[in-house]
C-alpha positions as CSV (number, residue, x, y, z in Angstrom):
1,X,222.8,145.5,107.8
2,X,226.4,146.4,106.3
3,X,226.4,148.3,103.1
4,X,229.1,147.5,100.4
5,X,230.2,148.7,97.3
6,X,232.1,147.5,94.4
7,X,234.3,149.1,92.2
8,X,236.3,148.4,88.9
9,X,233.8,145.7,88.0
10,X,234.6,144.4,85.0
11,X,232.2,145.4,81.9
12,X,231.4,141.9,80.7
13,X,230.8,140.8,84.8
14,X,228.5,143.5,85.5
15,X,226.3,142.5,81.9
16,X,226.2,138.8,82.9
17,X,224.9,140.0,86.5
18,X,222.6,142.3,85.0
19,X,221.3,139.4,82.7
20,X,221.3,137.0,85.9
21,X,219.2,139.8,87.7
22,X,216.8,139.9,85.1
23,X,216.3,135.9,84.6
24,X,215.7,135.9,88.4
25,X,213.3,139.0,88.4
26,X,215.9,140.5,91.0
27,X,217.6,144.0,91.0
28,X,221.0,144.0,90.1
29,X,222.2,144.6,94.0
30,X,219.7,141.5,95.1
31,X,221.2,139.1,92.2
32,X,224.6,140.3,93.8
33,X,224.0,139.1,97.0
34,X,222.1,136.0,96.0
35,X,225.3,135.1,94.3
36,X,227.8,135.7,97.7
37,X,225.7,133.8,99.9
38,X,225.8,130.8,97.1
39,X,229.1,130.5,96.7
40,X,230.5,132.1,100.3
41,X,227.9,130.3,102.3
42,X,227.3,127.5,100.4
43,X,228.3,124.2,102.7
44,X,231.0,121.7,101.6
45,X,230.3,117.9,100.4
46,X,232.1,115.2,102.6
47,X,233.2,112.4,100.1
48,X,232.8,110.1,102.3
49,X,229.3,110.7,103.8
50,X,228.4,111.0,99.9
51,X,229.3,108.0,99.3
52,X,227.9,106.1,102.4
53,X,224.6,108.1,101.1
54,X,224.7,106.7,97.6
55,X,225.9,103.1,98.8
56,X,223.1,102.9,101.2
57,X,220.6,104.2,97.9
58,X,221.9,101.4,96.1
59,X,221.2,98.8,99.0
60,X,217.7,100.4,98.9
61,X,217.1,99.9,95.3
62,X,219.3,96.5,94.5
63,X,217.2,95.6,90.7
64,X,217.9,99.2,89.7
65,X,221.1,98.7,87.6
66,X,221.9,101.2,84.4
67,X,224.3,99.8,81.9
68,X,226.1,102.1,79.3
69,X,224.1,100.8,76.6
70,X,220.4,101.7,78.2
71,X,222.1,105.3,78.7
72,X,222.8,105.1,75.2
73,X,219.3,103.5,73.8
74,X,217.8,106.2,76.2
75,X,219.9,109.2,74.5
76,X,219.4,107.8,71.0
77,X,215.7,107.0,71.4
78,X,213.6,109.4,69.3
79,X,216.7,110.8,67.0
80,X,216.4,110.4,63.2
């Protein structure tokens, strides 16, 4: 396993990693890594696959229809 180091990182970075590490229970080095393989090996969305995935959902569930105002009734609902 390759061995890396970091330098110049910036003060505010290195706090909100630190933070990150502790929210995770992770040490600072494993929170570090956990964050390169999210964002270096994380995999791309294909528009169009995501769509033919969300049209054929909606084919499955045809009665299932969300208007603006049930969103808003919904948000609303329980608010003084």
């Amino acid at each position: 396993m390759a061995t890396l180091t970091i330098k110049n990182v910036p003060e505010k970075l290195h706090k909100r990693l630190k933070q990150s590490a502790a929210q995770h229970r992770r040490s600072v080095n494993s929170e570090a890594i956990a964050c390169l393989e999210r964002t270096l090996l994380s995999t791309r969305i294909d528009p169009e696959e995501f769509l033919a995935r969300a049209r054929a959902l909606r084919e499955r569930t045809p009665n299932l229809y969300v208007t603006a105002d049930d969103l808003r009734k919904a948000k609303n609902e329980g608010r003084l």
